[in-house]
C-alpha positions as CSV (number, residue, x, y, z in Angstrom):
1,X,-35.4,-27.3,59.3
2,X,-32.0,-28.5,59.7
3,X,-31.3,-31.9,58.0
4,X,-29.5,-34.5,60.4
5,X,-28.7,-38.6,60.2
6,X,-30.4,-40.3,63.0
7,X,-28.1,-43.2,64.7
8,X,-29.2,-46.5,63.6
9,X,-29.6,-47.4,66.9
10,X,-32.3,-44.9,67.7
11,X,-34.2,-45.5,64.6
12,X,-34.6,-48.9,65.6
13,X,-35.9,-48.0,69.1
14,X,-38.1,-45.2,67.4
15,X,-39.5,-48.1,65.0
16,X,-40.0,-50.6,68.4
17,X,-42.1,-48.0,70.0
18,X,-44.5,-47.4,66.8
19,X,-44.6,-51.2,66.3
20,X,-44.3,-53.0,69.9
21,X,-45.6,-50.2,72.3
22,X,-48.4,-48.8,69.9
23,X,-47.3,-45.3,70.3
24,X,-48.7,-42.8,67.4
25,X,-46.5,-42.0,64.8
26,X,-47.5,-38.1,65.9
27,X,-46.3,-38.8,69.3
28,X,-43.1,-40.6,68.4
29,X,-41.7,-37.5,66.3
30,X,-42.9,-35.0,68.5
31,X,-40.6,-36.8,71.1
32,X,-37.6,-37.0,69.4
33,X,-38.3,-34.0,66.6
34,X,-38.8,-36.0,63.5
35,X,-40.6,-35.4,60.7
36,X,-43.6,-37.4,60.5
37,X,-42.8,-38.1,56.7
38,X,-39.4,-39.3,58.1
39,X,-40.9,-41.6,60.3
40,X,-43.2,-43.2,57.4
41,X,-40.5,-43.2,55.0
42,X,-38.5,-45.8,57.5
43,X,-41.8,-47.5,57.9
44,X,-42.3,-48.1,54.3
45,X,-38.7,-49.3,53.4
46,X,-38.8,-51.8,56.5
47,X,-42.3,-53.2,55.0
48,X,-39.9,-55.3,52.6
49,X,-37.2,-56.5,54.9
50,X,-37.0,-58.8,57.5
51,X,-39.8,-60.7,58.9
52,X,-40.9,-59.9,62.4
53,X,-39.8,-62.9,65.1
54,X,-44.1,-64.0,64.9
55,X,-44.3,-64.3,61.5
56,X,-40.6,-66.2,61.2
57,X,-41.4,-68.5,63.6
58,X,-44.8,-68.9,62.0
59,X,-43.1,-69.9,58.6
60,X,-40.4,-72.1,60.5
61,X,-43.3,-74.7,62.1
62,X,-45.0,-74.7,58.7
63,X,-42.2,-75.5,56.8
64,X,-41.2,-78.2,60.2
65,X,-45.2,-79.7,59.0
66,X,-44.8,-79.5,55.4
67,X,-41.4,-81.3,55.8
68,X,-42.9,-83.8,57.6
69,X,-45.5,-84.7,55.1
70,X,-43.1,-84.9,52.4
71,X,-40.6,-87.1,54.4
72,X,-43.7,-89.4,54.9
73,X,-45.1,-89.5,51.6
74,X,-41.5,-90.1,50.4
75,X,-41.6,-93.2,52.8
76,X,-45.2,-94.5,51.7
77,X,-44.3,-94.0,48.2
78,X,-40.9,-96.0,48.5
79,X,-42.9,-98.3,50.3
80,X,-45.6,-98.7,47.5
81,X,-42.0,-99.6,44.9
82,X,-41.1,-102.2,46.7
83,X,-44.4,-104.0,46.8
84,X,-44.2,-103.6,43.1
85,X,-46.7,-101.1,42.2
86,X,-46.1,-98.9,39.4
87,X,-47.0,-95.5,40.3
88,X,-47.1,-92.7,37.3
89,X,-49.8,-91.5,34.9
């Protein structure tokens, strides 16, 4: 079998239908004749990049609620120093 680079482009829209349409892996290669071990070797080196646009927008209103508590416990606590408590173990 012939070894060839597969445009950027197209491994991106090979990796959209595996991930966002649901097609089989089996069906996907057969398609564009790719290996199937090509197709999981992609799928494996994208498991440690970038978030998908879910789980990023997940972590961005956490991090929007955690904020928030720290702004207000940063408030209460300044609070609490002015009314001369002493606050430490």
């Amino acid at each position: 079998m012939k070894k060839y680079r597969v445009a950027p482009e197209l491994k991106t829209q090979i990796l959209a239908r595996i991930k966002n349409d649901g097609v089989p892996v089996s069906q996907v290669a057969k398609d564009h004749g790719i290996s199937e071990k090509t197709i999981y070797a992609w799928i494996a080196k994208g498991v440690s990049g970038e978030p998908t646009m879910k789980e990023f927008l997940k972590l961005k209103k956490e991090n929007e609620q955690l904020l928030a508590v720290v702004g207000k416990l940063t408030i209460d606590l300044s609070t609490l120093k002015k009314r001369g408590f002493s606050i430490g173990a």
